[in-house]
N, CA, C and O atoms as CSV, one atom per row, in Angstrom:
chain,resi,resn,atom,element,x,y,z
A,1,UNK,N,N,-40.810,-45.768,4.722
A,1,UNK,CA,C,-41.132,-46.404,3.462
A,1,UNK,C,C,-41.105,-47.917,3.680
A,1,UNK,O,O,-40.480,-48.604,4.489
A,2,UNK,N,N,-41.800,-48.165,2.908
A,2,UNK,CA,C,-42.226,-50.268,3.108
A,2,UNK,C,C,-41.087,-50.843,2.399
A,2,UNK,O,O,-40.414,-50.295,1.526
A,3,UNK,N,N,-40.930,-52.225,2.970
A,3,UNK,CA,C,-39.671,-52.979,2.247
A,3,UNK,C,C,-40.058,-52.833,0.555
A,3,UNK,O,O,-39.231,-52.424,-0.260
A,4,UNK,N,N,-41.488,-53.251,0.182
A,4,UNK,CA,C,-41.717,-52.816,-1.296
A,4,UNK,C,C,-41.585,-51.938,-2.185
A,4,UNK,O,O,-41.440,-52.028,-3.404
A,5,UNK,N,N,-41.677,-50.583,-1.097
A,5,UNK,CA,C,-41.193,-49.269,-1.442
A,5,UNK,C,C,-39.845,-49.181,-1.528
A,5,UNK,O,O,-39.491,-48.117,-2.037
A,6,UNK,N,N,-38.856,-49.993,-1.182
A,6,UNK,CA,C,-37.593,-49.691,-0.904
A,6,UNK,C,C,-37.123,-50.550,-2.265
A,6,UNK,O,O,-36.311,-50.022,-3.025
A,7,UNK,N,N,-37.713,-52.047,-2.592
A,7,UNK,CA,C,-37.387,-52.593,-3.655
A,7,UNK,C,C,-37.396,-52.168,-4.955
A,7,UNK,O,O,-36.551,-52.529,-5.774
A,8,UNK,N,N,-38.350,-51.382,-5.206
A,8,UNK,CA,C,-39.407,-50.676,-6.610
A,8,UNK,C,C,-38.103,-49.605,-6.638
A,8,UNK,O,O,-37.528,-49.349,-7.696
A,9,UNK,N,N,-37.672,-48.959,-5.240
A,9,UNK,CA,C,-36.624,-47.428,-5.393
A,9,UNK,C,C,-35.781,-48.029,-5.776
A,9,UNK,O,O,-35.363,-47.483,-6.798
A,10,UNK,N,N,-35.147,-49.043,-5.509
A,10,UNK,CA,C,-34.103,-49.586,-5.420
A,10,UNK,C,C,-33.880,-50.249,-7.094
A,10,UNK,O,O,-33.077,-50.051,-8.005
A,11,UNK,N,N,-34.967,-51.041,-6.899
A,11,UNK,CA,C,-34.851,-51.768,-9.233
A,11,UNK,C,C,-34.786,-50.391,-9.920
A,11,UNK,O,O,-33.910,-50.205,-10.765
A,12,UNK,N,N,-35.655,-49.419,-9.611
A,12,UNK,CA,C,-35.818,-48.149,-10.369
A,12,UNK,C,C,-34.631,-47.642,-10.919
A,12,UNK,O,O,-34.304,-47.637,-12.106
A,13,UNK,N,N,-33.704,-46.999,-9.453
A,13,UNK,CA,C,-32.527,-46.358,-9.428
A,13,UNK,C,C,-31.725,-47.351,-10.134
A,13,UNK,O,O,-31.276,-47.155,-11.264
A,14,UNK,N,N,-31.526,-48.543,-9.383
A,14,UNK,CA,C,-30.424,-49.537,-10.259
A,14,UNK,C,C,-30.639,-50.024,-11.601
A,14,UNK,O,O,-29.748,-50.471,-12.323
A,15,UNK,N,N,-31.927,-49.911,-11.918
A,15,UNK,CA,C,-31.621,-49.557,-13.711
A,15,UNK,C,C,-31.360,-48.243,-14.207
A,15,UNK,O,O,-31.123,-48.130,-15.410
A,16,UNK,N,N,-31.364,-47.455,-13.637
A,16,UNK,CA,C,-31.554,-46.089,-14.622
A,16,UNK,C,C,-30.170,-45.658,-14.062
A,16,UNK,O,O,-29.917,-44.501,-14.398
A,17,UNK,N,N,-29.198,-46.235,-13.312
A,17,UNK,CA,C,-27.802,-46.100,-12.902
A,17,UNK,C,C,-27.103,-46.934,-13.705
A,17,UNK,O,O,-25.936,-46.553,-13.787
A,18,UNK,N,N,-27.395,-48.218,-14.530
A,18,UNK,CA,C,-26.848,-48.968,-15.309
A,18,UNK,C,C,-27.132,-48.631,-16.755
A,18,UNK,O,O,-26.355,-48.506,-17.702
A,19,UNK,N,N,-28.037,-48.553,-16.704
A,19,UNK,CA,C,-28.130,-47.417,-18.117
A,19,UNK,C,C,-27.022,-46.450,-18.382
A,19,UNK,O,O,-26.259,-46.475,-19.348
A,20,UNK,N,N,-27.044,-45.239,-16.986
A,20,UNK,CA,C,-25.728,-44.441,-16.988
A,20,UNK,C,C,-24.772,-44.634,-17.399
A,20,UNK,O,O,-24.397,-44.339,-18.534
A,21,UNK,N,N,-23.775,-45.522,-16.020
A,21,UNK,CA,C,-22.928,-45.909,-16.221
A,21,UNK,C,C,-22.326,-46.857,-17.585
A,21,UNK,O,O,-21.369,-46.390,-18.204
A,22,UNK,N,N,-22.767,-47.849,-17.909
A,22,UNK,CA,C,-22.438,-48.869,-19.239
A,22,UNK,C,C,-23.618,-49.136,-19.955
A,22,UNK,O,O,-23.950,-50.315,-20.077
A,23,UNK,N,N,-24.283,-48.282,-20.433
A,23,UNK,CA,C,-25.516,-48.500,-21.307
A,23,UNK,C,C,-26.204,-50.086,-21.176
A,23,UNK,O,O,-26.349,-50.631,-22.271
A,24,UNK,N,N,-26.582,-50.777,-20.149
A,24,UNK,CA,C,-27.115,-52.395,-20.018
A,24,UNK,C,C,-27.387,-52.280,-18.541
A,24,UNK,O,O,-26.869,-51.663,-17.610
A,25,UNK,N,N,-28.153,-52.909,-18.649
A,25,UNK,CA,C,-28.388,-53.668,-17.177
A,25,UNK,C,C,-27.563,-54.458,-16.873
A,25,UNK,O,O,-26.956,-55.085,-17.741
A,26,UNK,N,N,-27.342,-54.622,-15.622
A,26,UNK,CA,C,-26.572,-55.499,-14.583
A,26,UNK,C,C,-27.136,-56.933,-14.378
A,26,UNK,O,O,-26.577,-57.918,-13.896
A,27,UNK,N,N,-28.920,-56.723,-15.081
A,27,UNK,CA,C,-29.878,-58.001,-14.358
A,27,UNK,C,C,-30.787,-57.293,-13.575
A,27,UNK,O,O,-30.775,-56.067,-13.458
A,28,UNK,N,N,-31.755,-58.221,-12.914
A,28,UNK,CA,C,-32.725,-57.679,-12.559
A,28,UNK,C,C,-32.179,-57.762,-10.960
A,28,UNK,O,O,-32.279,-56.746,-10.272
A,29,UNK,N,N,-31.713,-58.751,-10.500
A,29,UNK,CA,C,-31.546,-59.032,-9.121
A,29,UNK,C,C,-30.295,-58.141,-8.723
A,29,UNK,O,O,-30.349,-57.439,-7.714
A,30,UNK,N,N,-29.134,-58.180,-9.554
A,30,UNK,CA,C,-28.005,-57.146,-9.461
A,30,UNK,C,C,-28.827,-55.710,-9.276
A,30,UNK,O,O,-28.611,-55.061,-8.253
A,31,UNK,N,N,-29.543,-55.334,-10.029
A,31,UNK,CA,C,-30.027,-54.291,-10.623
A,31,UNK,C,C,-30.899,-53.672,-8.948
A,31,UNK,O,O,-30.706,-52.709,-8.206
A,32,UNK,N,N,-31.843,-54.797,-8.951
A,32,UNK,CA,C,-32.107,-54.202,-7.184
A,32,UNK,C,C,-30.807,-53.928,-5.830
A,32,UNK,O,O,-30.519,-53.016,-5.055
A,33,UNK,N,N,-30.398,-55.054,-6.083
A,33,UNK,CA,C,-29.318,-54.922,-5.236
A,33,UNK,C,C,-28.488,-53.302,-4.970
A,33,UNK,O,O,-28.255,-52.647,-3.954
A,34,UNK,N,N,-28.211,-53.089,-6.446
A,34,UNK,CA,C,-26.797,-52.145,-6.177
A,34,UNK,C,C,-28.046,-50.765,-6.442
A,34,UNK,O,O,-27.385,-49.727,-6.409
A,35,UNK,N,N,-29.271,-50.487,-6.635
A,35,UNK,CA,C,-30.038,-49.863,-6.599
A,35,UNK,C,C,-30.360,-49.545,-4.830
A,35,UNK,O,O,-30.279,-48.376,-4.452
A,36,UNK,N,N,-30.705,-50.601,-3.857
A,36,UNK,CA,C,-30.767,-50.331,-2.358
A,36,UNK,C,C,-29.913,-49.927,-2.122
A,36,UNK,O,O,-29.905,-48.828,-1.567
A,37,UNK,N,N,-28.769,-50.581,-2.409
A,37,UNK,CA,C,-27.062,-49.916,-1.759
A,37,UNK,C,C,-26.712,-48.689,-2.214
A,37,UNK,O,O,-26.061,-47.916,-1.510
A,38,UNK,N,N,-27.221,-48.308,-3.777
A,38,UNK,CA,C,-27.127,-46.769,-3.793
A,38,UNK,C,C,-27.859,-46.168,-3.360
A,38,UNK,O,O,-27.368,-45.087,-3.034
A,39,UNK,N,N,-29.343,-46.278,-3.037
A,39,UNK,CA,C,-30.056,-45.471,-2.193
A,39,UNK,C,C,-29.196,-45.164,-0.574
A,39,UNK,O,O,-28.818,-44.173,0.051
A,40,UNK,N,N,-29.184,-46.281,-0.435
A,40,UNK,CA,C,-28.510,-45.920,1.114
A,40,UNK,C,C,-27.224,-45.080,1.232
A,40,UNK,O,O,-27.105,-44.405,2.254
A,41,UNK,N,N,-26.308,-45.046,0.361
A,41,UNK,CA,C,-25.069,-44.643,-0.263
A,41,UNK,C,C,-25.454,-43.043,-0.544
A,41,UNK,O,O,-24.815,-42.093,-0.092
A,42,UNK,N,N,-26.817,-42.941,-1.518
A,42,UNK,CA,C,-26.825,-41.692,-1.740
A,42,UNK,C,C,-27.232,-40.348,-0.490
A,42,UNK,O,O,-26.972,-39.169,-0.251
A,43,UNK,N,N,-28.190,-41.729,0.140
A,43,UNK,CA,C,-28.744,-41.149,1.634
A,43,UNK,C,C,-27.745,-40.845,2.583
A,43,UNK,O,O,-27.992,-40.183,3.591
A,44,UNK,N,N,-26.608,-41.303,2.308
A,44,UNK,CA,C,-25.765,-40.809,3.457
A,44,UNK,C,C,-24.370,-39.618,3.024
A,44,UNK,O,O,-23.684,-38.944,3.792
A,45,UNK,N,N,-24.327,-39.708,1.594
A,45,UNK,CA,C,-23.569,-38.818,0.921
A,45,UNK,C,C,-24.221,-37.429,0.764
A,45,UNK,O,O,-23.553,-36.421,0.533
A,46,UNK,N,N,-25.688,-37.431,0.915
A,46,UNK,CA,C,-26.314,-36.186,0.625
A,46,UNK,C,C,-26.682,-35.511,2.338
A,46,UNK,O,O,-26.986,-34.366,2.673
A,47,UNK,N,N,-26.489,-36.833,3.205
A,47,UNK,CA,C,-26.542,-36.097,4.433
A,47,UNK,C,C,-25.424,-35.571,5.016
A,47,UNK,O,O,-25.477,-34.672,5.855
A,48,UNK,N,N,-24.213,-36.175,4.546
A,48,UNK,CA,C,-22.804,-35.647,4.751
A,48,UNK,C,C,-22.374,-34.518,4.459
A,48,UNK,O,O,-21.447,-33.888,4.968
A,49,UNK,N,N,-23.541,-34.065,3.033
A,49,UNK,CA,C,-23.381,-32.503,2.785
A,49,UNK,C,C,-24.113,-31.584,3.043
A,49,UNK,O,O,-24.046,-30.495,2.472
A,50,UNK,N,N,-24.954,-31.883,3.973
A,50,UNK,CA,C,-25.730,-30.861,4.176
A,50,UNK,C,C,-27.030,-31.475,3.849
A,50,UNK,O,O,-27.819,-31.455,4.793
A,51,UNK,N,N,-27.337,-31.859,3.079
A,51,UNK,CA,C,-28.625,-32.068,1.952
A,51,UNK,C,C,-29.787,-33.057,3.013
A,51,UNK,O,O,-29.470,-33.442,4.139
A,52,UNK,N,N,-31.027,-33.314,2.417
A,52,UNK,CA,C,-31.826,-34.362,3.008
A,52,UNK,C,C,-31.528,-35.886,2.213
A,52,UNK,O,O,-31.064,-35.802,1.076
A,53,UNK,N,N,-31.699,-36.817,2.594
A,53,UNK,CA,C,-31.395,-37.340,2.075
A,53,UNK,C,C,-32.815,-38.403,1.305
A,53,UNK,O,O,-33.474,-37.949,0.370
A,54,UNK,N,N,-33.043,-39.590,1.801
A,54,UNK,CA,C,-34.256,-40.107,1.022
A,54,UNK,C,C,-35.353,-39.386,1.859
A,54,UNK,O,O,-34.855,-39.178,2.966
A,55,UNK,N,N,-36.500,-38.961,1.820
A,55,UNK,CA,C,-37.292,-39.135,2.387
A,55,UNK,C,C,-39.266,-39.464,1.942
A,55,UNK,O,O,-40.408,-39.096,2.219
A,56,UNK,N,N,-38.398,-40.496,1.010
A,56,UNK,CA,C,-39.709,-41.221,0.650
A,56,UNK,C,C,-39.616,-41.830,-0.473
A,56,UNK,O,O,-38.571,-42.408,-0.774
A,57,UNK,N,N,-41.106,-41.799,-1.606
A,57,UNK,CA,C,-41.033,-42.403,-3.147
A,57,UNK,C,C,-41.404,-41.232,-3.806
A,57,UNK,O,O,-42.586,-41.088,-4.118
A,58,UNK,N,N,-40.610,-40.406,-4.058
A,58,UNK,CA,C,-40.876,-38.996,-4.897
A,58,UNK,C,C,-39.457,-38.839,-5.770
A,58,UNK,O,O,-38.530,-39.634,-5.616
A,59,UNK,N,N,-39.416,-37.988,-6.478
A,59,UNK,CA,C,-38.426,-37.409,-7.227
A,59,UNK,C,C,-37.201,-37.583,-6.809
A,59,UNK,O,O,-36.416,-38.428,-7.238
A,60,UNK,N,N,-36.944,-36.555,-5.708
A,60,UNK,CA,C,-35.777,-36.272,-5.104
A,60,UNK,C,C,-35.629,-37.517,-4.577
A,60,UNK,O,O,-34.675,-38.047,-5.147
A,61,UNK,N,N,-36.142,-38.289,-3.711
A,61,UNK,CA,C,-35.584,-39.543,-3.705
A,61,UNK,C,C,-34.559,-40.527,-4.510
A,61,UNK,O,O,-33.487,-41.087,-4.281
A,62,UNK,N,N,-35.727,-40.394,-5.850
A,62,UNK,CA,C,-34.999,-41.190,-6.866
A,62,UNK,C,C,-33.991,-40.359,-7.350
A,62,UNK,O,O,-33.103,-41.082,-7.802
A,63,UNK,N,N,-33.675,-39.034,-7.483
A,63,UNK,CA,C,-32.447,-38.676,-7.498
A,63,UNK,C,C,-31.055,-38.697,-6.755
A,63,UNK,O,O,-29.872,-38.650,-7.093
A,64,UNK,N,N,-31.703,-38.781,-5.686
A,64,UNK,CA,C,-30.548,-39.546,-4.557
A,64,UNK,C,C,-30.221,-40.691,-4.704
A,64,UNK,O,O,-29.003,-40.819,-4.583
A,65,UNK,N,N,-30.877,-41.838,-4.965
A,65,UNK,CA,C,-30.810,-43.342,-4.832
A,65,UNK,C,C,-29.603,-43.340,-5.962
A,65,UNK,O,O,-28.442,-43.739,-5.872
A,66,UNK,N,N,-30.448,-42.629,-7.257
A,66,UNK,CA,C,-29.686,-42.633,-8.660
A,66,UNK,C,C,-28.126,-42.415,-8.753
A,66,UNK,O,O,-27.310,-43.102,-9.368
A,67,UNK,N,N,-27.903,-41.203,-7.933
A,67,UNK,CA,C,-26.816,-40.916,-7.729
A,67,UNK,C,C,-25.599,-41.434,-6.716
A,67,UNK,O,O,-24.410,-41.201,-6.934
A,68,UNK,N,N,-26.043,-42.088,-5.708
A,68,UNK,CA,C,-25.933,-42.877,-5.236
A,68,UNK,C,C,-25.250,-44.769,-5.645
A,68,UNK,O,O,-24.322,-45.415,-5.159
A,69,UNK,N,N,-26.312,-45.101,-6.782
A,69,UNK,CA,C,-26.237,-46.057,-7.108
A,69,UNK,C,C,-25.338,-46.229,-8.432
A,69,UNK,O,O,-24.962,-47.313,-8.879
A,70,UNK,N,N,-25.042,-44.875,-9.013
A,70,UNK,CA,C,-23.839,-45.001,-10.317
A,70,UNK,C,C,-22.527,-44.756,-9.234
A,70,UNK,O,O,-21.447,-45.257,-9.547
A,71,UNK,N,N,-22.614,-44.139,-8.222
A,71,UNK,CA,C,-20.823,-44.156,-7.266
A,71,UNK,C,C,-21.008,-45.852,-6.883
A,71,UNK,O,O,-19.967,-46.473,-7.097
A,72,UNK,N,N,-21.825,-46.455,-6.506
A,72,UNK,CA,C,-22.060,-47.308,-6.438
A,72,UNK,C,C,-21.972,-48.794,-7.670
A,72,UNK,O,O,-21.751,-49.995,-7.518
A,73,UNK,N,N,-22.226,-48.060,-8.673
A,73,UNK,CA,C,-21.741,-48.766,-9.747
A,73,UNK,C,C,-19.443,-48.846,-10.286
A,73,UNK,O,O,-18.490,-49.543,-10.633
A,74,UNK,N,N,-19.895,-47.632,-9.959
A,74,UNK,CA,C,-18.485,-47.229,-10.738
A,74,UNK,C,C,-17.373,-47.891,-9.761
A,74,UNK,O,O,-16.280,-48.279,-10.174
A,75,UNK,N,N,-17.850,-47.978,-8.242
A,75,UNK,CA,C,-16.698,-48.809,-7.531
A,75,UNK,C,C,-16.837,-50.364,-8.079
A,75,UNK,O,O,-15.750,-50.908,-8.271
A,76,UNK,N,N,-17.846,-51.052,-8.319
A,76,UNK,CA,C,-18.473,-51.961,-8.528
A,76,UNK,C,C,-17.207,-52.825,-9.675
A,76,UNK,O,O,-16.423,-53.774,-9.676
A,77,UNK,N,N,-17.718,-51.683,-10.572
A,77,UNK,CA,C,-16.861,-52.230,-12.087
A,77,UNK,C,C,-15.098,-51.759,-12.003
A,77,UNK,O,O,-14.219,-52.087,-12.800
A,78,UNK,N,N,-14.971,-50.949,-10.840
A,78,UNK,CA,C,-13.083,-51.324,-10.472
A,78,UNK,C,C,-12.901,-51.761,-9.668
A,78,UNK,O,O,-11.740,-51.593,-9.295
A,79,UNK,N,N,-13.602,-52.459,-8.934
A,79,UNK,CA,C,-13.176,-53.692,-8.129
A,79,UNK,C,C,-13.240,-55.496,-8.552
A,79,UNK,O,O,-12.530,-56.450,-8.235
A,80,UNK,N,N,-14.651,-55.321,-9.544
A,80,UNK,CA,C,-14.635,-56.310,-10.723
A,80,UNK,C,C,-13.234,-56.401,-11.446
A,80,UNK,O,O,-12.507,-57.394,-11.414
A,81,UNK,N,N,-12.981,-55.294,-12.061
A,81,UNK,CA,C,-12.220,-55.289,-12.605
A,81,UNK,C,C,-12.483,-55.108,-14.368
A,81,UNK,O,O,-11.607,-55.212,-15.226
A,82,UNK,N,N,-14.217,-54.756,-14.636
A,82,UNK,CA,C,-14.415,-54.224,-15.595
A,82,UNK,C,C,-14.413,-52.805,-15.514
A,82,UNK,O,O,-14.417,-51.973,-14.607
A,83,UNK,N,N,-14.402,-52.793,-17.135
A,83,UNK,CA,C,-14.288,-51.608,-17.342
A,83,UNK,C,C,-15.612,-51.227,-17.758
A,83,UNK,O,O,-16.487,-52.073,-17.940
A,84,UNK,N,N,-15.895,-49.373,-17.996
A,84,UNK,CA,C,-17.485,-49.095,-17.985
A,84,UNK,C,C,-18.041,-49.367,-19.131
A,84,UNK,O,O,-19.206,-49.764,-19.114
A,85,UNK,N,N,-17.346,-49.221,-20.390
A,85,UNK,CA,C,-17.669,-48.886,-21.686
A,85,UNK,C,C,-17.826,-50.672,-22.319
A,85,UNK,O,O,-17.116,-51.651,-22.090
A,86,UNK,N,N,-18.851,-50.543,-23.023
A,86,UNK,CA,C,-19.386,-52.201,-23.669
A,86,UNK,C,C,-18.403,-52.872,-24.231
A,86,UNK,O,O,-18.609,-53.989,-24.705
């Protein structure tokens, strides 16, 4: 997948993981950020179990990234030191 492909997965997942987690966005640049890091996060948690992990810009992808990117959130906001709820 292209670095563009990886950005688009990455804003995608990291909004629709901030949504999850604390109903708001993080921002747009946060929002990519912790969106790549959950892709990669989810890619290696789903290969740890067995599972495939990204392999491309399809569905299951973005379900990995997604999932990925709210464990990714949730360490985020207890190491901040916020909490999830508005």
């Amino acid at each position: 997948m292209s670095v563009i492909g990886w950005i688009v997965l990455g804003l995608i997942a990291g909004f629709i993981a901030s949504k999850i987690v604390n109903r708001r966005g993080e921002g747009v640049l946060l929002d990519i950020v912790l969106g790549i890091v959950g892709a990669l996060v989810g890619g290696f948690v789903f290969a740890q179990l067995g599972a495939t992990g990204i392999t491309g810009f399809n569905l299951y992808s973005m379900f990995v990234a997604v999932v990925g990117a709210v464990v990714v959130l949730l360490i985020y906001h207890m190491i901040a030191g916020r909490g999830t709820t508005p």
